[in-house]
C-alpha positions in Angstrom: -28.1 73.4 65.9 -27.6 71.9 62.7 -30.5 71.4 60.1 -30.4 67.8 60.7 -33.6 66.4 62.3 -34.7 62.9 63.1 -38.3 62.1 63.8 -41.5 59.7 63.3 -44.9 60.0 61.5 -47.4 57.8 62.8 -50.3 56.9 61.0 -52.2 53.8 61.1 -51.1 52.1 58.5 -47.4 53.1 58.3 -44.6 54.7 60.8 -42.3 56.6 58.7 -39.0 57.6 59.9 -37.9 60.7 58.0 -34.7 63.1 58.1 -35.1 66.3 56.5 -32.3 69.0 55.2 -33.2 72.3 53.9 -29.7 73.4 54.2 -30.5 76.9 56.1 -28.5 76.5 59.1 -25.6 76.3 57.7 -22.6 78.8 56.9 -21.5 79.1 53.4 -18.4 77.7 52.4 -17.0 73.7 52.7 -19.5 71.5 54.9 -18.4 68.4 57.0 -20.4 67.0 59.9 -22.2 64.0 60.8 -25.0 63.8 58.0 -22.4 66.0 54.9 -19.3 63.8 54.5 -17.2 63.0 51.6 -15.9 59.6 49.5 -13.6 58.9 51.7 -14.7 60.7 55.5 -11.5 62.9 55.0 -12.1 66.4 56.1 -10.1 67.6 53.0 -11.7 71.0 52.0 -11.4 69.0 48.1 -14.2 66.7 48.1 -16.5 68.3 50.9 -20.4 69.9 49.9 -20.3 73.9 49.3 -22.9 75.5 50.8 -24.0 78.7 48.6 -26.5 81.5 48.5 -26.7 81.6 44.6 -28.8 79.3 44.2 -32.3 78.2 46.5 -35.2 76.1 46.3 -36.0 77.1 49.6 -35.3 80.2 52.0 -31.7 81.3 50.5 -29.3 78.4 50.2 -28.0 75.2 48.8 -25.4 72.9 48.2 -23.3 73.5 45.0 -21.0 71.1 43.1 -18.7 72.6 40.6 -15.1 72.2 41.8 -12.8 70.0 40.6 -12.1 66.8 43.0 -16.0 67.4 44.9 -17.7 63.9 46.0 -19.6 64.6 48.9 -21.7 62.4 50.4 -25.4 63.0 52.5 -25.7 60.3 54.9 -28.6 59.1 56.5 -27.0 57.3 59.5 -27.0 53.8 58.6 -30.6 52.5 60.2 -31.8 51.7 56.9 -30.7 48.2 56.1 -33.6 46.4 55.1 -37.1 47.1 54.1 -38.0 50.4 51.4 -36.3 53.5 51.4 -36.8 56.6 49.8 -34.7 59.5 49.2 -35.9 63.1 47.4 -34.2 66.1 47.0 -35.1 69.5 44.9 -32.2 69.7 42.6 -30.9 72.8 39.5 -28.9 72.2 36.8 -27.5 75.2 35.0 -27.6 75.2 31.1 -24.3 74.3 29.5 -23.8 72.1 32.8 -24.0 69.0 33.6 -24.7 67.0 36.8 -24.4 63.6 38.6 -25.5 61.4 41.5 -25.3 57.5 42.5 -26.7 55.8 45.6 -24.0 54.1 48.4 -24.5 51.2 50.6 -21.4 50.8 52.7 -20.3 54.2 53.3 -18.3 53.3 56.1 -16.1 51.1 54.3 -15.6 54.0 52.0 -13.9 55.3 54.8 -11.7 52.6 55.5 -10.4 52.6 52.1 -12.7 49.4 51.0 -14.4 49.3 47.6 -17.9 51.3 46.8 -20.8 49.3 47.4 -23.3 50.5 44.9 -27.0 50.4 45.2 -27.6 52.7 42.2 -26.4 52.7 38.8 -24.7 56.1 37.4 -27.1 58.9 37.1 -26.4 61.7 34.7 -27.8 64.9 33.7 -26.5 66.2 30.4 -23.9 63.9 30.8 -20.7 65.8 28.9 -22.6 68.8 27.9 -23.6 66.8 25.2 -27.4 66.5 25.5 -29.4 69.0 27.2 -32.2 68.4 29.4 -31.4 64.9 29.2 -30.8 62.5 31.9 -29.0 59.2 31.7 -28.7 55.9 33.9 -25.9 54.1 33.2 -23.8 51.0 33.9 -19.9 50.5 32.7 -21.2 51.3 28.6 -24.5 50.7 28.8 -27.4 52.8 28.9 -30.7 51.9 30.4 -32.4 54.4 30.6 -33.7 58.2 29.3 -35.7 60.9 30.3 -35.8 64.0 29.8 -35.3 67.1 33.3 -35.5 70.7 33.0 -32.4 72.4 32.7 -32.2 75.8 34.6 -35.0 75.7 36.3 -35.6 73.4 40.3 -36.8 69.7 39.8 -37.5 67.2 42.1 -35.6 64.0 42.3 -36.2 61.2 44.1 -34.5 57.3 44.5 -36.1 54.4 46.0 -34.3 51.7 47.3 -36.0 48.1 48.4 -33.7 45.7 50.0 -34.6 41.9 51.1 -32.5 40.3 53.1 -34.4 37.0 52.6 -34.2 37.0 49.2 -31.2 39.6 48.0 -32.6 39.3 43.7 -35.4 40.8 45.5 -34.1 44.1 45.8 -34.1 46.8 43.7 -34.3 50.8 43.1 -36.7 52.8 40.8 -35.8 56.6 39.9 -38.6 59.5 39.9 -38.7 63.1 38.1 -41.3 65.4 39.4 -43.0 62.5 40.8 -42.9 60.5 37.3 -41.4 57.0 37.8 -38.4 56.9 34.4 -37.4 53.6 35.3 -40.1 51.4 33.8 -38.8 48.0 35.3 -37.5 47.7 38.7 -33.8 47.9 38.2 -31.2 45.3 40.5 -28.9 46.8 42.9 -25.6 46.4 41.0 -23.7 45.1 43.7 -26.1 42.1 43.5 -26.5 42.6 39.8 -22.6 41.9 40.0 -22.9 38.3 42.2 -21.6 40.4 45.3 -22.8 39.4 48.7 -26.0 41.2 50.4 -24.1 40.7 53.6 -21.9 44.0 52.1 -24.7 46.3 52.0 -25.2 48.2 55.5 -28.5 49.3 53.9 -29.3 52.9 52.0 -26.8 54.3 53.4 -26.1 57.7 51.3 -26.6 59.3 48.1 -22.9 60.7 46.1 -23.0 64.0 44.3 -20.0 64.1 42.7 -18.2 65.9 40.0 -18.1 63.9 37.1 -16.9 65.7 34.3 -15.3 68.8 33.4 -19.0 70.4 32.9 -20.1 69.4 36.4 -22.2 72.7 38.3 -25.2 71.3 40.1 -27.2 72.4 43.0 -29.1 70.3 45.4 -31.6 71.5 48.2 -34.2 70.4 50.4 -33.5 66.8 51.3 -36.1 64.4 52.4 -35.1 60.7 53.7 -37.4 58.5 54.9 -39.1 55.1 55.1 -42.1 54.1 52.9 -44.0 51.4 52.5 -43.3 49.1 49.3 -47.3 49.0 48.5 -47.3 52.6 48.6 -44.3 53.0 46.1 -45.5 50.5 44.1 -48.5 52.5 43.4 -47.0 55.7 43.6 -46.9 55.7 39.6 -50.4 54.8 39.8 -52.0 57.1 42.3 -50.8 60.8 41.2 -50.7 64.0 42.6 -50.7 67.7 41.9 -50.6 70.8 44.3 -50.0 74.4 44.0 -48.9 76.8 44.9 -45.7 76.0 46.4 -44.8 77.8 48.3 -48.2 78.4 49.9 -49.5 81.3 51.3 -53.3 80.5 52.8 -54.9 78.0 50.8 -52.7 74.7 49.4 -55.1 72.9 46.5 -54.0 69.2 46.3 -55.7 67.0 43.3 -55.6 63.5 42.9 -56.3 61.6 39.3 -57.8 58.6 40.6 -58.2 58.2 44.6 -60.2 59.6 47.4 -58.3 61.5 49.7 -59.0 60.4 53.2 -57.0 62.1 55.4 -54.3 65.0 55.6 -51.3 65.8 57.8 -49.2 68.6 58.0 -46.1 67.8 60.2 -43.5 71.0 60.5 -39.9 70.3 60.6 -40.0 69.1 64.5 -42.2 66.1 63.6 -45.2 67.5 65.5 -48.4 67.6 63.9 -49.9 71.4 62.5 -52.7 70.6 60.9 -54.8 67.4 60.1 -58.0 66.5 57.6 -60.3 64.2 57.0 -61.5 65.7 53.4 -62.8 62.0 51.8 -62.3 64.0 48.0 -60.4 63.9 45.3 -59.4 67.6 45.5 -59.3 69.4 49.0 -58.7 72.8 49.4 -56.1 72.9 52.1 -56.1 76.3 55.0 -52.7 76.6 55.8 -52.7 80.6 57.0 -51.9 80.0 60.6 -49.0 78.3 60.1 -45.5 80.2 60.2 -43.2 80.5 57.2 -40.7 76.9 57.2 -40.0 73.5 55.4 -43.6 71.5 55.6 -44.4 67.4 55.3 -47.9 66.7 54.1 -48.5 62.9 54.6 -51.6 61.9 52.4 -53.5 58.4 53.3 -56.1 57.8 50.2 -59.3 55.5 51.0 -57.3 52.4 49.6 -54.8 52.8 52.1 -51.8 54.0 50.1 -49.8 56.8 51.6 -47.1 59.2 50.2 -45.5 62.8 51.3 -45.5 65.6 49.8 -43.1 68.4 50.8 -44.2 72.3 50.8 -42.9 75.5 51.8 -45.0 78.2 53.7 
């Protein structure tokens, strides 16, 4: 059974539909199936995801792109087309390396040899080799935006995407490192940006890690794709978090700046509930010893009624 799973987190306020990818059941080597495809949906063996043990955030592998001609795509099945998105993956960046990403939202009419629909501008790291540790969004030749990631070590990445069919200059995507929001403004989808049609966009449809330059070697693990609710990402930059350890062995510690902490669920990777609190403090302490060693979501509800998820290991 591949690592693939599809389930819902109900809460009172929010049902969250979340696909999650920790890349473990798969055998190393070129990867093709429903959720890893490529650019253009050709099995090639060229473009395809490499699944390798050098590398882990989690248990003992990831995907690795580094060859020449890589542009794989993860696809999250084409449900989400309208409403706010969020995608977050643990990503590693070697030094002297660089690495790339961009956000799809037509993915089938990749495959029928149709023009990209971009939701996303380009997103570098070290673009070139030429700046280390430094990350890039950029459209055509200009630059929007820079922040700074840590090169050769795991970070966390994560995209949000809002799209209103109602009113399509509506939409828009923010960019987060570690949990720190780097796009200041919310930025415009470029395909709207660029007077395109909304009617193109199927919705968030996948995220493209491609090669994109002769210093391209970048691993990605542990995927998380899900829906949130726009209040709660609008505060997300607002309302912050810290936890350790992770991974956890008995006790998780989760602090928050600014906001009570109402309520605590542990989902495991089935979507079934493991745990649940009702802590009403800014800091719980967090008994996680009779749970068994896997990939972990903690939903958080604070006492204003925001929500986000935070993602552990055990």
């Amino acid at each position: 059974m591949k690592n693939y799973l599809l389930f819902l987190l109900f809460s009172a306020s929010l049902m969250l539909n979340a696909q999650i990818d920790d890349i473990e059941s798969y055998p190393e080597g070129p990867l093709f199936n429903n959720t890893w495809t490529t650019w253009n949906g050709e099995n090639d063996g060229a473009q395809n995801a490499i699944v390798t043990t050098d590398q882990a955030n989690s248990g003992t592998k990831s995907i690795v792109i580094e060859n020449d001609g890589q542009d794989a795509l993860y696809y999250q099945g084409g449900t989400a087309n309208s409403g706010t998105w969020k995608a977050e993956w643990s990503m590693f960046v070697p030094t002297g390396h660089s690495g790339y990403f961009n956000v799809q939202g037509n993915a089938e009419r990749l495959t029928q040899g149709g023009d990209p629909v971009f939701l996303s501008n380009d997103i570098y790291f070290n673009r070139f080799n030429a700046n280390s540790g430094e990350l890039t969004v950029i459209y055509g030749d200009y630059e929007f935006e820079r922040a700074s990631f840590p090169q050769d070590e795991w970070f966390k990445m994560a995209i949000v995407v809002h799209i209103d069919r109602n009113n399509e200059y509506d939409s828009f995507y923010k960019l987060y490192l570690n949990d720190e929001l780097i796009t200041p403004v919310n930025l415009l989808l470029p395909h709207i940006w660029n007077s395109n049609p909304i009617e193109d966009i199927n919705g968030f449809d996948a995220v493209d890690f491609f090669r994109s330059d002769d210093y391209s070697k970048f691993y990605v693990d542990d995927i998380v794709f899900s829906e949130v609710d726009i209040l709660s990402t609008s505060n997300l930059e607002e309302t912050k978090f810290s936890f350790f350890p992770n991974p956890v062995k008995d006790v998780l510690h989760i602090n928050s700046k600014n906001k009570i902490i109402k309520k605590l669920t542990i989902y495991n990777n089935l979507g079934q509930i493991v745990s649940e609190n009702h802590p009403n403090t800014l800091s719980p302490n967090i008994n996680t010893s009779s749970l068994n060693s896997g990939l972990y979501l903690v939903n958080i509800l604070t006492n204003d009624g925001n929500e986000q998820i935070l993602k552990i290991m055990k």
